[in-house]
TITORTOR-468432 format. One line per 4 residues: for each residue y, x, z of C-alpha. Coordinates in steps of 0.05 Angstrom, whole numbers, plus 5000, padded with zeros to 4 digits. Example, Ala and Ser with C-alpha at 12.3 -4.5 7.8 and 13.67 -1.06 7.14 Angstrom:
2
4910/5246/5156 ~ 4979/5273/5143
This chain:
464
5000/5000/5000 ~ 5072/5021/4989 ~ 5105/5052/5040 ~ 5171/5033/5021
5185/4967/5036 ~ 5160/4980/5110 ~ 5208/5036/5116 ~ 5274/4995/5085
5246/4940/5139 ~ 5251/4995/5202 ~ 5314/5015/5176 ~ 5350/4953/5171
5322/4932/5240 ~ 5341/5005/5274 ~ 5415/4984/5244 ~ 5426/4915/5267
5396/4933/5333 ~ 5450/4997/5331 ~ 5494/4959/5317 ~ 5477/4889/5362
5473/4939/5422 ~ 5546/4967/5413 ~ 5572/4896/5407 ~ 5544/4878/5465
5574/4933/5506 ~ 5648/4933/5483 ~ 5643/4853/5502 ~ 5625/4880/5565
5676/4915/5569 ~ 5733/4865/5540 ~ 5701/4815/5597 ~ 5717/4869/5648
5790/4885/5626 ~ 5806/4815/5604 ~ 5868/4786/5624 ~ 5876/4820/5689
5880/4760/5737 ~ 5926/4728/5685 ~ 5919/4661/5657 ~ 5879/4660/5591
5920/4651/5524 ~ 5927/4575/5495 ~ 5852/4557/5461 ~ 5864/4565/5382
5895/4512/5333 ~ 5850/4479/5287 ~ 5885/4526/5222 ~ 5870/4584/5268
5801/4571/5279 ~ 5788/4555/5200 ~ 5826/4610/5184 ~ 5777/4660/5234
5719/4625/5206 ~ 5743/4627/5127 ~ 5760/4699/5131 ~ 5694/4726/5164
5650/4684/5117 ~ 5618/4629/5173 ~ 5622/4559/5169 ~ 5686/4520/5186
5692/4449/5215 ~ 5716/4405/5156 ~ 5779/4374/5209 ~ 5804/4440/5208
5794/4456/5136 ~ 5838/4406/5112 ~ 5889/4427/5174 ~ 5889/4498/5136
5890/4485/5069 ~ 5940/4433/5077 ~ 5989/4481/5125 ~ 5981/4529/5059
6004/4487/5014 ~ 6073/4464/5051 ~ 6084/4533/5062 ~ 6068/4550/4995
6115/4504/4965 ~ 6177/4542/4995 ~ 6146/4622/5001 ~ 6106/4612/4933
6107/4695/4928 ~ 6062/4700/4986 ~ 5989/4732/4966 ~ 5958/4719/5036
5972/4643/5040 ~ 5945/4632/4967 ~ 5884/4676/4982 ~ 5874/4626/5052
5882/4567/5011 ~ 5834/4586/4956 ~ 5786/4608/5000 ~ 5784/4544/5050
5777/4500/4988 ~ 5718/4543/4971 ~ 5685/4526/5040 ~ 5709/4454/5040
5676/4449/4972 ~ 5618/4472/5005 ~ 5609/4436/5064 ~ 5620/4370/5023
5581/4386/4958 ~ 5644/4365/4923 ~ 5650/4410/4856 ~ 5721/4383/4844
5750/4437/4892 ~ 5721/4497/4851 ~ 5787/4485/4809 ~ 5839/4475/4861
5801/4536/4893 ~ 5797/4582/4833 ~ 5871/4568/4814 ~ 5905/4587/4885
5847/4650/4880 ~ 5876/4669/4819 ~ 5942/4661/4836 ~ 5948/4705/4892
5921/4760/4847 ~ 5970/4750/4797 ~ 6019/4758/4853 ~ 5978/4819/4887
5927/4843/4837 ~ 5892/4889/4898 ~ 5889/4822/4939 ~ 5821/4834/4971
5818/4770/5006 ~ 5833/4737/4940 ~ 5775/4785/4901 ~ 5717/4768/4956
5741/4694/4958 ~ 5726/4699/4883 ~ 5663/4727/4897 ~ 5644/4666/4944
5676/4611/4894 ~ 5625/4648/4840 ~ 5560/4644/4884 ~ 5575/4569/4908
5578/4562/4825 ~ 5511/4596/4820 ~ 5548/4642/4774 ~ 5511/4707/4813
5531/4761/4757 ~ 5607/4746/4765 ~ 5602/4740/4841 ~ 5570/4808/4841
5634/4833/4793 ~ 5686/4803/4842 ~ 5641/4825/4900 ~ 5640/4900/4871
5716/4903/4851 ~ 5732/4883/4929 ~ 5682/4941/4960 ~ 5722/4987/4905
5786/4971/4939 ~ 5765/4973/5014 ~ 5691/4991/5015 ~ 5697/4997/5089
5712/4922/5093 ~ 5650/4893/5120 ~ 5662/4806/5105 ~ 5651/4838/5024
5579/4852/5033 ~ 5551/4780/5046 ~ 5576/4747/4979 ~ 5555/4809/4951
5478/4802/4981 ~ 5475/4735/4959 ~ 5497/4751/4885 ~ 5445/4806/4888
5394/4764/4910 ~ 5405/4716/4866 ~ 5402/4753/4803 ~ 5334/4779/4834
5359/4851/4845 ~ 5313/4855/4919 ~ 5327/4932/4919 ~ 5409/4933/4911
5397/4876/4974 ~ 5358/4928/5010 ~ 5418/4970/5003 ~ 5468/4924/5018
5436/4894/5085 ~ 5436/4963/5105 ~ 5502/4985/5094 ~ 5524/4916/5123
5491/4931/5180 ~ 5525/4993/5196 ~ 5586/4963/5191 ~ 5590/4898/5233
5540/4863/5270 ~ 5549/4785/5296 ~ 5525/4719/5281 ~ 5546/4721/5204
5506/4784/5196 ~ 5445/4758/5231 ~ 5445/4702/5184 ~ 5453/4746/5123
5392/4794/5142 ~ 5352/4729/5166 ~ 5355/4704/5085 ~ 5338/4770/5060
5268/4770/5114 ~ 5261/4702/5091 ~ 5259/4721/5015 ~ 5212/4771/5028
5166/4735/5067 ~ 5182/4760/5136 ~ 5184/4699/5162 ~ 5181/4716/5243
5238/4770/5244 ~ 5277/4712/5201 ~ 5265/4669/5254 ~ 5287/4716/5312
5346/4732/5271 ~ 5364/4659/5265 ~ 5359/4638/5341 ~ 5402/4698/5356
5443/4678/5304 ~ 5452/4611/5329 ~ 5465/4628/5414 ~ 5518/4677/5393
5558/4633/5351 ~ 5624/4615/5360 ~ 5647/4545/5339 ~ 5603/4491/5334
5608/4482/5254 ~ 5579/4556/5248 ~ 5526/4552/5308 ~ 5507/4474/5263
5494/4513/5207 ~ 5453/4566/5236 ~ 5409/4520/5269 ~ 5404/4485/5203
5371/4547/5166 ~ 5322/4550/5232 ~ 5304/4485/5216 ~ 5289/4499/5142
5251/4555/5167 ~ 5205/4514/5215 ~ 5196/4469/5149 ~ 5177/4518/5102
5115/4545/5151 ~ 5099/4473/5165 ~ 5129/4459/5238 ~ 5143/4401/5236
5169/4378/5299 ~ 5207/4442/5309 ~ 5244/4435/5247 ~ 5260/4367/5268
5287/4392/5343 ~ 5336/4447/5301 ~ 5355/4396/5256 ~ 5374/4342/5308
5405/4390/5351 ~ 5445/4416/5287 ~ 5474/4344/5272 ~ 5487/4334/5350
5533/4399/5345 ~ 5571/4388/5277 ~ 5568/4316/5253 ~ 5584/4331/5189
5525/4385/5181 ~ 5490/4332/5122 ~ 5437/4392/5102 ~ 5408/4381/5172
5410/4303/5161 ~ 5375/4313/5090 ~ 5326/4366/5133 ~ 5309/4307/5181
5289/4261/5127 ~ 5241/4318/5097 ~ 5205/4321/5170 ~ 5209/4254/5179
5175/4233/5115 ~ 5121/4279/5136 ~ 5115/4256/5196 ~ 5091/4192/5168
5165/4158/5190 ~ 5188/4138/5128 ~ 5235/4081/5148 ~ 5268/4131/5177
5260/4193/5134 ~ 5295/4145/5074 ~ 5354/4124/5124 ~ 5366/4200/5144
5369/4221/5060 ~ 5413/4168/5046 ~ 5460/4188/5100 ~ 5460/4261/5076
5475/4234/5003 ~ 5539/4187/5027 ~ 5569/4252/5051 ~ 5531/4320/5013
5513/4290/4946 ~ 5472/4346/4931 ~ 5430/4337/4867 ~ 5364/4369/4900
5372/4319/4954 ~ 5373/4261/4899 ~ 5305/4293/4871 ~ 5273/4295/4946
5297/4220/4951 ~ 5272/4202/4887 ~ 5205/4238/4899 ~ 5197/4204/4966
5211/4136/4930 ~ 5157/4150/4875 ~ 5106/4170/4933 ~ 5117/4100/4960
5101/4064/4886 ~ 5179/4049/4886 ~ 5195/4076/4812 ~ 5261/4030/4804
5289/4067/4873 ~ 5263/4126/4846 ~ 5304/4121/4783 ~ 5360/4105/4815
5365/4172/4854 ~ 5343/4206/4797 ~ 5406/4180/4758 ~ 5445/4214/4807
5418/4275/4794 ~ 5436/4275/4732 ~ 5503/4244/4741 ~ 5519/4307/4804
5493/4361/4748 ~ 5540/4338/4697 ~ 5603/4335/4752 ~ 5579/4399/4770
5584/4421/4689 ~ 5648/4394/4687 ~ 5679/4442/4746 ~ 5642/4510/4722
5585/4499/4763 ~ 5511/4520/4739 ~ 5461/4467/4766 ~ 5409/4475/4710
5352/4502/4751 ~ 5351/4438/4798 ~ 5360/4402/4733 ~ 5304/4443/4695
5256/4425/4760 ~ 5265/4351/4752 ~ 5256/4350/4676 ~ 5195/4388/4684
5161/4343/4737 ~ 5195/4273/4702 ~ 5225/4286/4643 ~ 5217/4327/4589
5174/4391/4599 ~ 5200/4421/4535 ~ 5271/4416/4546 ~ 5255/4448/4625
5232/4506/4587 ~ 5295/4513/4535 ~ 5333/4513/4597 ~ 5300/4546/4649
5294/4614/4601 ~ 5370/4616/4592 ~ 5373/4609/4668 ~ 5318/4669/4672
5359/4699/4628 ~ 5432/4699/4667 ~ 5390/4702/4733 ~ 5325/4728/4738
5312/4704/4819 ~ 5250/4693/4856 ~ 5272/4609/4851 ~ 5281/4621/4777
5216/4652/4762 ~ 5175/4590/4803 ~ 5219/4536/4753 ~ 5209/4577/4680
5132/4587/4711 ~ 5114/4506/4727 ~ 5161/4483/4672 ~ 5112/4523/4618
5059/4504/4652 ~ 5074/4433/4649 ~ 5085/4444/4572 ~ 5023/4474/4564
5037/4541/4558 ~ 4990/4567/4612 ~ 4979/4636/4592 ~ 5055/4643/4587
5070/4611/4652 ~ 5024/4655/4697 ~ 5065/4722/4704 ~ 5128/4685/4732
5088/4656/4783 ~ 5060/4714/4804 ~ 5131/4736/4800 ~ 5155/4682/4853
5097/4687/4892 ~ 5099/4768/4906 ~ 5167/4784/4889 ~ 5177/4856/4861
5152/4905/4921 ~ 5092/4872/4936 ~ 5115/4810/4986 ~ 5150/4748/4967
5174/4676/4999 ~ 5122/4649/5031 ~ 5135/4580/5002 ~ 5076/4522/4989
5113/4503/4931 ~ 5108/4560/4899 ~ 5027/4579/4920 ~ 5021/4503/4893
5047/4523/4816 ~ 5013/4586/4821 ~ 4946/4550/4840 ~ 4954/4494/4791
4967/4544/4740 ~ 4911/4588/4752 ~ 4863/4520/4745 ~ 4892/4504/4682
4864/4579/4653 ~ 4797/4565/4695 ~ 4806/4625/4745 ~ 4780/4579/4791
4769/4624/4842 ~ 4844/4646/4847 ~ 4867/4576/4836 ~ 4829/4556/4897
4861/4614/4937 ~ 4927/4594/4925 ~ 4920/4523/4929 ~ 4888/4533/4998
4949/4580/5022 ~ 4999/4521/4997 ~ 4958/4475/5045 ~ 4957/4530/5095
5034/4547/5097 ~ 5051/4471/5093 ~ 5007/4414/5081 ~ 5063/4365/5075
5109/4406/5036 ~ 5120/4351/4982 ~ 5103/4273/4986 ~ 5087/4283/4907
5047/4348/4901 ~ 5020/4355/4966 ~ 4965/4300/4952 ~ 4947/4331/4888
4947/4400/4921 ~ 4892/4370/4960 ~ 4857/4328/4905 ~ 4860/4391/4864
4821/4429/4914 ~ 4773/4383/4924 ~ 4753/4378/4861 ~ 4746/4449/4862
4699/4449/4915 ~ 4669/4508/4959 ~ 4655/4582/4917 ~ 4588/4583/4905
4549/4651/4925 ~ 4528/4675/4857 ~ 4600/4670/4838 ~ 4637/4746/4800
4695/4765/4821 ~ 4763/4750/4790 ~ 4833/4777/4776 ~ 4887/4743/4816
């Protein structure tokens, strides 16, 4: 076995534990020398606290969101020269278009962005901003461009490294986000930065220091908007490895701390639907839709619906997939792999394929290579199909996400080329990781593998 991705893995956890442990100690410190007897200053405004939160990269309570970007803009319209208030307005836009799955404010963001540069072309709030508004657009090579021309400027500036991680990651360059955990590690640690390395452990299948990363994550947090969404990815975490109930504890506990955190709310309809709640699970989706239209959240619902024998429900959700892709088009945002996905499973298989290789193409990611795999597959183009989900399934130094989903395609695809054997592996794992992992596929995971039945003794061996 390799010996290198053990020894990036020691690395990284030598730094953020370097790192964690000097933290620790100057807050002892502050706590010791605070104030002096004196009385504590006032407790922060809601524009400061968005501001802290928009300029370190962590989530931001949507109150105070429109509190800052609204103070920008009066100011703005009588010191229109100033850089620094165009860069805060452009990038609490960015978050607010975030938090409410609202393409719309890409423009309003991307004009005050570019604005501020044309008044201070170094602007290096305005440059990582950029780099954010270009990841939330699933635009990962220009992120990475905006990302890079901010570490040019100040590469000592540690809130540049996690849009440039995620670009990285999401062109499927796991090597440059090696390298850029690393360095980001030396240079802050906090909250934000256990978050960051938690999604790169995640990614590549290290799914307990992901989790310890997370809950540390999530007790050091500041505000309750950023400690909401930290909890959220814990819960997503228990999902994926097939916890049910304690995915559904960190998502309840993530909606009781931010209201508005609608990814948890979507998160408790996956659990619930699983846990054979469905009244419930559909009441929870449809809450997170009112508020986070998110098109993969319309496909879940849908899904769900058509698990139930409720096609015109179904339909109905899946017309708002397509309706949230097209706003999504409209405002420079790339949703064609969710869209790819659905056409494959529903729609047309051929036109998943046209898409999903021009998505390959831009982005070649682990969540890319899974879609191009199970949309050729579902085309018919086995043979094809099998190397990309080998690619999604073991990454490119030897681990990948540990994701049923993905061990599902892989083991469906392997049955359709009769390497039974392997196809029975992988179904098995998909079952293993997370036997309710879909209301649609899950059942035919199972019916799959009982079909295939036990190995019998006398069988060969066979490639993977």
């Amino acid at each position: 076995m390799d010996d290198k991705p053990r020894a990036r893995r020691r690395r990284l956890r030598r730094a953020l534990l370097t790192s964690a442990a000097g933290a620790a100690a100057l807050g002892g410190v502050l706590v010791t020398l605070s104030w002096g007897g004196q009385a504590p200053p006032p407790a922060p405004t809601p524009q400061e606290r968005a501001l802290a939160a928009v300029t370190s990269g962590v989530p931001a309570a949507l109150p105070d969101l429109e509190a800052l970007a609204a103070g920008r803009e009066r100011h703005l319209r009588t010191h229109p020269r100033d850089a620094r208030a165009w860069a805060e307005l452009g990038a609490a836009r960015v978050e607010q278009g975030l938090r409410l799955a609202d393409p719309r404010y890409w423009p309003r963001a991307e004009k005050a962005l570019r604005t501020a540069l044309k008044v201070q072309k170094d602007n290096v709030p305005a440059l990582r901003a950029m780099a954010v508004l270009a990841n939330a657009r699933r635009d990962y090579a220009g992120a990475r461009a905006w990302g890079e021309a901010a570490r040019k400027l100040e590469p000592g500036r540690w809130t540049t490294y996690p849009p440039l991680i995620e670009a990285s990651a999401g062109l499927g360059d796991d090597e440059e986000t090696g390298r850029l955990l690393e360095k980001l590690a030396t240079l802050r640690s906090g909250p934000a930065v256990m978050a960051r390395a938690a999604a790169v452990y995640r990614d590549r299948g290290w799914r307990e220091d992901a989790a310890a990363k997370l809950a540390d994550a999530a007790s050091a947090a500041g505000e309750p908007a950023e400690r909401a969404a930290y909890l959220e990815r814990a819960g997503q975490l228990a999902w994926e490895r097939g916890d049910r109930e304690d995915a559904l504890r960190h998502f309840q506990e993530a909606v009781r701390t931010d209201p508005d955190q609608r990814a948890a709310q979507a998160g408790q309809g996956r659990v619930l639907a699983a846990l054979g709640r469905t009244t419930e699970a559909l009441s929870a989706y449809r809450t997170a839709l009112t508020k986070h239209p998110r098109p993969e959240y319309a496909l879940e619902l849908g899904e769900l619906y058509e698990s139930l024998g409720m096609r015109p429900a179904a339909e109905v959700q899946y017309g708002l997939l397509r309706e949230r892709v097209r706003l999504a088009a409209a405002h420079g945002a790339d949703e064609e792999l969710v869209l790819g996905r659905f056409e494959a499973d529903h729609g047309d298989a051929g036109a998943a394929v046209r898409r999903l290789r021009a998505e390959w193409k831009r982005q070649p990611s682990t969540e890319a290579a899974d879609a191009l795999g199970w949309a050729l597959h579902r085309a018919g183009e086995h043979e094809e199909a099998l190397p990309f989900a080998v690619r999604a399934t073991e990454g490119t130094e030897g681990g990948g996400v540990r994701s049923a989903l993905f061990a599902y395609h892989r083991g469906m695809i392997e049955h359709s080329l009769e390497r039974y054997g392997a196809a029975r592996r992988h179904l098995a794992e998909a079952l293993r990781i997370n036997p309710w992992f879909s209301p649609l596929h899950a059942p035919r995971a199972q019916e799959a593998l009982a079909r295939l039945g036990e190995p019998t003794v006398q069988a060969g061996p066979e490639s993977s």
